[in-house]
C-alpha positions as CSV (number, residue, x, y, z in Angstrom):
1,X,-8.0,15.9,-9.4
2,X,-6.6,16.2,-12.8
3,X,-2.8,17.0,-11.5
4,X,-2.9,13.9,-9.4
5,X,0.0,11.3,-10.7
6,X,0.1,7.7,-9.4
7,X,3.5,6.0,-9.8
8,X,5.9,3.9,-8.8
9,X,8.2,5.0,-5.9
10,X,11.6,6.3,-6.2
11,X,14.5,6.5,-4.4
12,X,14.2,10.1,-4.5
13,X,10.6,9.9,-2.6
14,X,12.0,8.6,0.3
15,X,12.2,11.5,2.8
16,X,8.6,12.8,1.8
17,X,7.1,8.8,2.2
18,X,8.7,8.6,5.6
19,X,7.4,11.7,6.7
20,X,3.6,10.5,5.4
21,X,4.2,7.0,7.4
22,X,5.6,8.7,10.4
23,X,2.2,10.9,10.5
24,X,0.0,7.3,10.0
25,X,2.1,4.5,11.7
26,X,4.0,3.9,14.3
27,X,7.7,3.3,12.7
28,X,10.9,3.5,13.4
29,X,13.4,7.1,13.3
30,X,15.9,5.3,11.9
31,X,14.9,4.1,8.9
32,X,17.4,4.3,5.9
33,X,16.2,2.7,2.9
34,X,12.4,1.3,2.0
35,X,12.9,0.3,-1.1
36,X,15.4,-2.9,0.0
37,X,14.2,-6.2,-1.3
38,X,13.9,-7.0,-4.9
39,X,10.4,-8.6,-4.8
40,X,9.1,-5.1,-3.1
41,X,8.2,-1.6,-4.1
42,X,5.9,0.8,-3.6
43,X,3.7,3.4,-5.3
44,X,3.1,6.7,-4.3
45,X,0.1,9.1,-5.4
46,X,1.6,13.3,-5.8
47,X,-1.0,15.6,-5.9
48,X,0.8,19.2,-7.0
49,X,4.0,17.7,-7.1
50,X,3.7,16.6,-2.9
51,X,3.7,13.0,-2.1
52,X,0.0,12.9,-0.6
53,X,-0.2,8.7,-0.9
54,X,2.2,5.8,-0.7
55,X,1.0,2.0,-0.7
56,X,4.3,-0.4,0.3
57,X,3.6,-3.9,-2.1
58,X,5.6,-7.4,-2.0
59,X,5.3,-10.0,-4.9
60,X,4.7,-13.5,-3.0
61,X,5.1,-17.3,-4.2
62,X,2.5,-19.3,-3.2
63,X,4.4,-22.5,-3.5
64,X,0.9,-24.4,-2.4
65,X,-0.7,-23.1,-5.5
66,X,1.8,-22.4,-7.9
67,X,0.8,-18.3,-8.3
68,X,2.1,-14.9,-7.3
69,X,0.3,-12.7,-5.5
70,X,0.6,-9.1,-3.8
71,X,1.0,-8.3,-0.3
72,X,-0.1,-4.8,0.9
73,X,1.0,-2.7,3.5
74,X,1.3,1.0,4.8
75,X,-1.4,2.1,2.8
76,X,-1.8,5.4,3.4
77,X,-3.3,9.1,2.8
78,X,-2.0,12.1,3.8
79,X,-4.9,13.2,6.5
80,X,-5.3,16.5,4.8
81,X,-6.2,14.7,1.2
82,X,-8.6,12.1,2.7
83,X,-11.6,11.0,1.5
84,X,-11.5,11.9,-1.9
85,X,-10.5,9.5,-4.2
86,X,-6.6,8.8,-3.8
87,X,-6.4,5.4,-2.1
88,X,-9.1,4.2,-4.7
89,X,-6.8,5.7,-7.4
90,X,-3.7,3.9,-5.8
91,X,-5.0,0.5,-5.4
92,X,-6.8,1.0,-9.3
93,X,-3.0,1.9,-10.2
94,X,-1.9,-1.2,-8.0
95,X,-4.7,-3.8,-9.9
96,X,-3.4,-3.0,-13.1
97,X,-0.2,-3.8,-12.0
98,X,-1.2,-7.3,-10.7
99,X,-2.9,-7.8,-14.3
100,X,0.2,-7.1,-15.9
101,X,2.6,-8.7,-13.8
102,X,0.4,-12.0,-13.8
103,X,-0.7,-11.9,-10.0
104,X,-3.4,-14.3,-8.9
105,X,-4.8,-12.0,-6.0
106,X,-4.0,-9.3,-3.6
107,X,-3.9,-9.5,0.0
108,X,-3.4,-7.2,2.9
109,X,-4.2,-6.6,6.6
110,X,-6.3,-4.0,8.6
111,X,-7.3,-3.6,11.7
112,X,-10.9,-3.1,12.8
113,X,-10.1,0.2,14.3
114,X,-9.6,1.5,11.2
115,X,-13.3,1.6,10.1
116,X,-12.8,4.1,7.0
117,X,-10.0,1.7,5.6
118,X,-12.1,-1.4,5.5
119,X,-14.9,0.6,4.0
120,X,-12.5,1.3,1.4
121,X,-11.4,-1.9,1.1
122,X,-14.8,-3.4,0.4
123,X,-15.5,-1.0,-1.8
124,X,-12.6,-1.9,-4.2
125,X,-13.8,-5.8,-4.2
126,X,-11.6,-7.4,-0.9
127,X,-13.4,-9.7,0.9
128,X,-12.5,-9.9,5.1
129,X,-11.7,-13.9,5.1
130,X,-12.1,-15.5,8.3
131,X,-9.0,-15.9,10.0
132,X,-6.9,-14.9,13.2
133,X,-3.2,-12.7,12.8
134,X,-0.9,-14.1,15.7
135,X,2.6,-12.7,16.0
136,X,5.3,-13.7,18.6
137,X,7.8,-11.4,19.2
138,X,11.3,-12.5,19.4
């Protein structure tokens, strides 16, 4: 994968990343921007020139400990490019981000269901901590 480019994303990207989240999550057709808070970005992985990758980040304040850290979401792989070295590239891309940007750790959320993610995810150093997500919907 020599022509494979891992960058931040740009305003540009946007129709291709919506595309590759509307093929892996269940979000919303009206979307207009992704890019809207100043503490977030993302990163997305090209492969030929295609979008093939796109990993959504926010920088946190832990105000308990008095550190930064990352918060992950939509990490995704175009289901045609699976499997071969992408998301590891991404979240590589992502760790030497959180080195330079003075991040104490990175955290993000998976379901169980998603047994090839969490593989990944262990395989790149997370740890599953012992904890429940509860949501109420308002």
């Amino acid at each position: 994968m020599d022509n494979l480019v891992i960058r931040k994303y740009d305003n540009d990207d946007f129709f291709e990343v919506i595309d590759l989240l509307k093929d892996n999550f269940n979000i919303s057709n009206n979307i207009e921007s992704i890019d809207d808070n100043i503490n977030s970005f993302g990163i997305v992985a090209l492969l030929n020139k295609k979008i093939v990758g796109y990993i959504r980040i926010d920088k946190l304040n832990n105000p308990f400990k008095n550190n930064y850290y990352y918060f992950l979401s939509y990490v995704c792989v175009d289901s045609n490019y699976q499997n071969v070295g992408i998301a590891t590239k991404m979240l590589e891309f992502i760790f030497d981000m959180a080195k330079d940007d003075n991040v104490s750790y990175i955290e993000l959320t998976s379901r169980s269901s998603r047994e090839a993610a969490n593989r990944l995810y262990l395989k790149n150093g997370f740890v599953i901590r012992d904890t429940n997500v509860f949501r109420k919907e308002m």
